[in-house]
N, C-alpha and C positions, 0 to 999 in steps of 0.2 A: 404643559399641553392640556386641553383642555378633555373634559371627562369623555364626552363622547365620540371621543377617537377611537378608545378604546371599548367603545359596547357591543357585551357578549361574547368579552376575550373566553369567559371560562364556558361557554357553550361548544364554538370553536376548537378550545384544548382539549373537551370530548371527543368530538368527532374526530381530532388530531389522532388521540390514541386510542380509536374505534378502528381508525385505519391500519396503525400499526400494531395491532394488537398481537403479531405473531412474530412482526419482523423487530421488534424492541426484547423480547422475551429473549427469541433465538440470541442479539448480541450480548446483552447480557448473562445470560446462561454460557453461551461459547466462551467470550472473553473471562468469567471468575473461574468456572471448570478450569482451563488451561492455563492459569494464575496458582491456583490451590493443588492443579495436579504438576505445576513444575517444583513446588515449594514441597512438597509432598517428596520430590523423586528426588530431590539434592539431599535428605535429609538419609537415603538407601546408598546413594553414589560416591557420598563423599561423608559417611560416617565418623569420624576420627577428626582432631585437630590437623593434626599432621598432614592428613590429605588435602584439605583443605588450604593448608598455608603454601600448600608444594602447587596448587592450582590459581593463589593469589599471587603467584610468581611467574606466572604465565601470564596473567593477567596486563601487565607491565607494558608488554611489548607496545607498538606504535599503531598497529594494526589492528589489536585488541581495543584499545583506548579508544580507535576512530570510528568501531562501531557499538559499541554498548558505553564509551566514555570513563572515565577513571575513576579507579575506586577510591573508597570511603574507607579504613580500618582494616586496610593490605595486611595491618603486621598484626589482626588477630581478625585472620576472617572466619567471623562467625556465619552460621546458616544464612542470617537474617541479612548479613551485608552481603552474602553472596547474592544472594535474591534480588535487593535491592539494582545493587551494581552491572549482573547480567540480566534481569527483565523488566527492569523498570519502565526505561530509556524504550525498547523494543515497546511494549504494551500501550505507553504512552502516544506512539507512531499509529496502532491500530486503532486506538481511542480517537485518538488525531482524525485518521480516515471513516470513522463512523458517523462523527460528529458532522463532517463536510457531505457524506453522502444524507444524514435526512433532514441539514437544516437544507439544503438543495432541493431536496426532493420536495420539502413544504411550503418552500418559497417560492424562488424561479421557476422551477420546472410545474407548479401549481398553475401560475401566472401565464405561461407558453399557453398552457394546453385551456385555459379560458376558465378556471374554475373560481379564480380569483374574483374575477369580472361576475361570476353568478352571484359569489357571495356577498360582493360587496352592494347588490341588487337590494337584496335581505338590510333587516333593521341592524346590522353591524358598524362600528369604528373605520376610520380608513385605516387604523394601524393595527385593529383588532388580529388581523390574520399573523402577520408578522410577530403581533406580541404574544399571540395561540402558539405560535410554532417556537419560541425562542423561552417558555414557560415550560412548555412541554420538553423539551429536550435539558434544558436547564435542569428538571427533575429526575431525568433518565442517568446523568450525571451524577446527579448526586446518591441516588437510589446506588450505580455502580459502584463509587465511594464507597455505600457502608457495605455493600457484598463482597466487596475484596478487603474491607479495611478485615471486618467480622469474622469471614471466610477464614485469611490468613491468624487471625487470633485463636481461631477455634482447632487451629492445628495444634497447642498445645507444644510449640516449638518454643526450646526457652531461649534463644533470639530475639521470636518476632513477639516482642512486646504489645500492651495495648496503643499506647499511644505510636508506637512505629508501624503497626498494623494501619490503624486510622491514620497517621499521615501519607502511608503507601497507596490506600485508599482516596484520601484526601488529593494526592498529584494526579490522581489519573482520571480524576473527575472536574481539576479545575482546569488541566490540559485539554480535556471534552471542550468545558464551556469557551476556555479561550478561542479554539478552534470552533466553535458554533458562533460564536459572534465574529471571527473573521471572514467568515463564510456568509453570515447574513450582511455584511455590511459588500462581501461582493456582489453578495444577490441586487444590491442597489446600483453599481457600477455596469456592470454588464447588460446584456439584452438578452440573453439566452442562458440555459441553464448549461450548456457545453461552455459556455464562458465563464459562469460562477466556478463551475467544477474546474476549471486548468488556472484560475485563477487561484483558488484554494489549497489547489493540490500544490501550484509553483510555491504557494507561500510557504505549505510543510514541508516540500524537498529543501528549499531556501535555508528554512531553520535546524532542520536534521545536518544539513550540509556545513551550516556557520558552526554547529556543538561539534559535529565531528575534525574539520578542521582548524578549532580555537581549542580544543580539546588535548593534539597534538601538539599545535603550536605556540599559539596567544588565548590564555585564558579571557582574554577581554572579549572575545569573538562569541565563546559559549555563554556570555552572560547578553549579549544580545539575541539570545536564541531562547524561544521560551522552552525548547529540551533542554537546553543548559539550565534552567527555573527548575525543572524537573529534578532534572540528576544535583541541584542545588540543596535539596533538600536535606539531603546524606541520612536517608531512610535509613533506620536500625543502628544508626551510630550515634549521630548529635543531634538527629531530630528537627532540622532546622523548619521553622514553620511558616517564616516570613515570604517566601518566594512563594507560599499558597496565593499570600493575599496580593502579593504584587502581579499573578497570573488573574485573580479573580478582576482587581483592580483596570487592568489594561484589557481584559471582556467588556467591562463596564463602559470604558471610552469606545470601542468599537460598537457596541449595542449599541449607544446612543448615536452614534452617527449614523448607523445605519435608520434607527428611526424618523430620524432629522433627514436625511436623504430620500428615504421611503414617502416622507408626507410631502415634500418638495416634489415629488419629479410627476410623470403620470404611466397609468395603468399600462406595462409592455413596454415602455422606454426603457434608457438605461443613461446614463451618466458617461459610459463611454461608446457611444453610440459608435453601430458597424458603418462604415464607409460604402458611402454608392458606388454600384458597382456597373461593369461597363453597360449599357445598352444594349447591347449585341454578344450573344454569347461565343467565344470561341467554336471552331468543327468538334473540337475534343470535352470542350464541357457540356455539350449536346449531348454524349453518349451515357451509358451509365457507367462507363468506369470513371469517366471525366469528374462526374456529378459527384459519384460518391467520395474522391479523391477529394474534390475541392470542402465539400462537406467536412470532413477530417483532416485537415492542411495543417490548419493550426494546433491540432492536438498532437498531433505526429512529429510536430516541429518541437512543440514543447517537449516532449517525453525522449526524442533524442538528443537535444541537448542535454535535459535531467542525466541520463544514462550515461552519457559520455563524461559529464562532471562526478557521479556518482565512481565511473569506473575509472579516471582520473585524480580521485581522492584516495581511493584502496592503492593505487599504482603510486603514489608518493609518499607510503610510507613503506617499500618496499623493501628499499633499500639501506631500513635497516634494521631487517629481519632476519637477515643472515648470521647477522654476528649472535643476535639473539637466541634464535634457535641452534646453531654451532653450541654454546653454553649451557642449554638448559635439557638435560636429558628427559624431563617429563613431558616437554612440546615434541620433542623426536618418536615418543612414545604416542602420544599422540595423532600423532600424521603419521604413524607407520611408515616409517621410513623405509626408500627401496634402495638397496644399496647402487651407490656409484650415482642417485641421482639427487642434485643437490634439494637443498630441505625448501627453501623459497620458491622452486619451482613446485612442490608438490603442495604449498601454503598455495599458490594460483591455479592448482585446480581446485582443492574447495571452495575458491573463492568464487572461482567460473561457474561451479554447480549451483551458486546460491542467486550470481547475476543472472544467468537463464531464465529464472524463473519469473525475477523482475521485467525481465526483458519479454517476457509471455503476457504480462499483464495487459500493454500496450495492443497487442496481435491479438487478443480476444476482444477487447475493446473495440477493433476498428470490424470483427466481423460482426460482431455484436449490435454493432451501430444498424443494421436493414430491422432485426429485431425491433430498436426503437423505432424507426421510419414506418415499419408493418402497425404499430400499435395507434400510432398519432397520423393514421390513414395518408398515409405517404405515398406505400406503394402503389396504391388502386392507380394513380395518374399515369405512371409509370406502363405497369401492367396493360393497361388501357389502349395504352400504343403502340408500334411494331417491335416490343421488345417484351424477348420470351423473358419466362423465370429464372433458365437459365443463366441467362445472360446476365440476369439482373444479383442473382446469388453470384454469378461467376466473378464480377466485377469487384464485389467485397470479399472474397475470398482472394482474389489477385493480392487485395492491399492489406491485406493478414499475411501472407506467405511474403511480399514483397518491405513489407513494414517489419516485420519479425526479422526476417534477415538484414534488415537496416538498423536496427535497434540493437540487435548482438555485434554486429562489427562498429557499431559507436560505442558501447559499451570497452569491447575489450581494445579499440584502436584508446581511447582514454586513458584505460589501463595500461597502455604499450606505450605513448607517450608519455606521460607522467612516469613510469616505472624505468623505460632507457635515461630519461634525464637525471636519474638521482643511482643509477647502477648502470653496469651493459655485461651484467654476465647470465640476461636472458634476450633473446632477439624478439625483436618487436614480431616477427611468425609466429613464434611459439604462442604469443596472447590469439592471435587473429586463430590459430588451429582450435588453442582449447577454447574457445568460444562456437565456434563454428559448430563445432562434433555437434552439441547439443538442438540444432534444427530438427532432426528426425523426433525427439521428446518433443519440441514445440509444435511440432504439423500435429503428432498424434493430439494434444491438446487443441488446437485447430479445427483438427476431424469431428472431436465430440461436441465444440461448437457446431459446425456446420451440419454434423448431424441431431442435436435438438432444436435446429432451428427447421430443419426441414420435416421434422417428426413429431417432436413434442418441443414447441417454442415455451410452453409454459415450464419450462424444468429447464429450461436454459441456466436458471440457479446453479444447479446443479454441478456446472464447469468450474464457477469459483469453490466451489466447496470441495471439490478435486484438486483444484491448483492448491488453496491454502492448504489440504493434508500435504501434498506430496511437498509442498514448503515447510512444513514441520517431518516431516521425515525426512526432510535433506538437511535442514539448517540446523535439526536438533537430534537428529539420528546417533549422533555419535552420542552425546549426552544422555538419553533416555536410553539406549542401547537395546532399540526396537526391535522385536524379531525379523526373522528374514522376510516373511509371508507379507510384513506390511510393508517392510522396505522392496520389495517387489513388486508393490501392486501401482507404484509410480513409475511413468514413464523415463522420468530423470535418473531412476538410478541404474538403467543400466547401459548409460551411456557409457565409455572408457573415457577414464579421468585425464587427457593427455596433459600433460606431456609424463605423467608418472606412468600411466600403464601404455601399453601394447594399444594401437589399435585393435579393435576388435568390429569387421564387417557384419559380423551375423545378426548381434542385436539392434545394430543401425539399418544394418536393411529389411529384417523381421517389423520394427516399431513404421520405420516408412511404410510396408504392405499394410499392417495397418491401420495407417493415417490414410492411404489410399483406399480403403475399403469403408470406412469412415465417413470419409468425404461422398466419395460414390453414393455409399446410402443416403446422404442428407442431401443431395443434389435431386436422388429420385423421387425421396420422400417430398420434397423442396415442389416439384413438378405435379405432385397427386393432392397436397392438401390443400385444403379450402386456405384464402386468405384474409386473414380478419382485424377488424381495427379494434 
């Protein structure tokens, strides 16, 4: 290609990380902190060989394998392979999702919003912006490589060696770039940054999905998965190094397409261009719940299906976990067993506490979504016309509450079928109950949506930084063995875990008053603030 495609990439990869100058620190800072402080807490939890070997036998099961994938050096797990084996895979998925949200945000969603078009005004390359943004991120990757490689070195753990540090490092920065170059070469296919994004995201569910079940069942499935490249590795065992370059290699083919795609097409197009649509709009797409519905169609389509295969893959290895935990007294110990009720049913309610949460992701999203519309002066048209604020908050509120409870019963109906097919000594009720319970934790999550949005929209951050704690003190609570005060201060824990405990009506109708009080306030606040683009 010729030179001045590319002029004044490195002026551009300033101002890239002018822009990000707070939100790059924060993931990198969040994601090595909670890398260094889990590596840190296995070395308190599970001191002793013994302990260790009695928890690599847990490991075994079918269910374990489908979601953090099969270990490495079972029959002497050291620190270092415990680490490897249970956070690799997991960090990798986050790394996954960072990399989707800011090569999106510097490409597409750049492009939507016209900044593309100013720059390319300017003395710049036509592929300068694209090669600004995929430089930059490239280096954030690798920056996060040496702080976890480093990090975990500097612990001083006689495990994690230097080179198993740096290749641990090494995966999780080339699983970055893979996912930034699958992601930019979506940004050329689609028209819209909601397209790059379900686009991206379908391809990480896809590949988490292929490692977990080729993991279980046909090892050939997890090698076409770049988590299978990942967990390929066999960090702190045999050090494998070559799936680095085969992850870096298959970025390199995507980058280039995507820039081959990018210099071909034009400014706002997309390669899979959206379908004209009727003429005449429906009575129901007229209104604003119609509107905001159709705006969100396809994400909600995607994310229930993800969900239902998601909770369709835990539900088929269910069935044989019984026998499993029957034998193993330390997983009994584990799940606190309640007597008379069997051990599988109380393995599906941890499980149910951890899908909730996923299942919350979706329902913030969809109310989340007026946020974006307020910013890229959406609403003013709206507004504008016989439709209160109300109305207009109410409407994406409906499709949080109405989505949320569609994404949990796909979740666990998933679960229920996959799980009666392969056993039937749990009724497909029991999944739809213990899913269900947890609506009152997702409205209160809901609530504090709708109420930064109505109050302070600028701290609307804030929700995810609430959902990811209260997903580390669900997912890993038992593990870090956190005090009561913080496993309290999440809505999720104190739902009753059915089918193991008792109902219990007080904390589900305490957490709904309120969600209801919540809401209330972000509807009034919603009605008083100015509205700004």
């Amino acid at each position: 290609m010729s030179k001045h495609l590319f002029a004044n990439t490195e002026r551009l990869s300033r101002f890239i990380i002018r822009r990000d100058r707070i939100r790059i620190p924060v993931w990198l800072l969040a994601l090595t902190t909670v890398t260094v402080a889990t590596a840190t807490a296995f070395t308190h939890l599970y001191p002793t060989q013994a302990e260790r070997q009695a928890l690599a036998e847990v490991m075994i099961n079918p269910a374990m394998t489908a979601m953090v994938g099969p270990g490495y050096g079972l029959d002497h797990y050291t620190l270092g392979a415990m680490m490897a084996h249970q956070m690799l895979v997991f960090t990798a998925v986050i790394v996954g999702i960072m990399n989707i949200l800011l090569v999106t945000r510097h490409t597409r969603a750049d492009e939507e919003q016209g900044r593309i078009e100013l720059i390319r005004s300017l003395p710049t390359g036509r592929l300068s912006h694209l090669a600004a943004a995929i430089l930059v991120i490239c280096g954030v990757n690798v920056l996060l490589a040496l702080m976890h490689g480093f990090g975990l070195y500097l612990l001083n753990i006689d495990s994690m060696d230097l080179e198993g540090s740096l290749l641990y490092g090494a995966a999780l920065g080339a699983i970055g770039i893979f996912f930034a170059a699958v992601t930019a070469f979506f940004a050329q296919l689609s028209e819209s940054s909601r397209g790059t994004l379900g686009l991206s995201f379908a391809a990480l569910g896809l590949a988490y999905l292929l490692r977990a079940i080729g993991d279980v069942s046909n090892e050939t499935l997890s090698w076409l998965s770049p988590f299978g490249w990942v967990h390929g590795t066999e960090v702190y065992v045999n050090n494998v190094w070559w799936p680095i370059f085969l992850m870096i290699g298959t970025a390199l083919v995507f980058a280039i397409l995507a820039f081959y795609l990018n210099a071909r097409r034009d400014l706002e197009a997309g390669f899979l261009p959206s379908k004209p649509g009727r003429k005449h709009a429906s009575p129901f797409l007229q209104t604003p719940l119609g509107l905001a519905l159709r705006l969100q169609r396809t994400g909600m389509i995607a994310w229930g299906i993800g969900l239902f295969i998601l909770g369709a893959s835990y539900g088929s290895v269910l069935g044989d976990t019984e026998a499993f935990f029957a034998d193993n007294e330390l997983m009994q110990e584990f799940l606190n067993p309640v007597e008379g009720m069997p051990l599988t049913e109380q393995f599906v309610a941890m499980l149910m506490s951890v899908i909730s949460l996923f299942c919350t992701i979706p329902a913030l999203m969809f109310v989340f979504k007026l946020k974006g519309e307020e910013k890229n002066n959406r609403t003013e048209h709206l507004i504008g016309r016989a439709v209160s604020r109300t109305r207009l908050l109410g409407s994406y509120f409906i499709i949080a509450l109405v989505g949320g409870l569609l994404m949990l019963s796909l979740a666990a109906a998933g679960m229920g079928v996959a799980a009666t097919a392969v056993m039937d000594s749990i009724p497909f009720g029991t999944f739809m109950q213990a899913a269900l319970v947890y609506l009152p934790a997702m409205w209160v999550m809901i609530g504090i949506a709708v109420l930064l949005i109505g109050v302070a929209p600028q701290f609307s951050g804030f929700t995810w930084l609430y959902l990811i704690y209260s997903f580390m003190v669900v997912y890993l609570g038992g593990l870090f063995q956190f005090p009561d005060w913080m496993v309290n201060v999440t809505p999720f824990s104190h739902i009753p875990q059915l089918p193991v405990e008792e109902m219990a009506f007080t904390p589900v109708v305490m957490l709904t008053v309120i969600a209801l009080v919540l809401i209330a306030s972000g509807f009034i606040g919603y009605n008083k603030r100015d509205i700004t683009g």
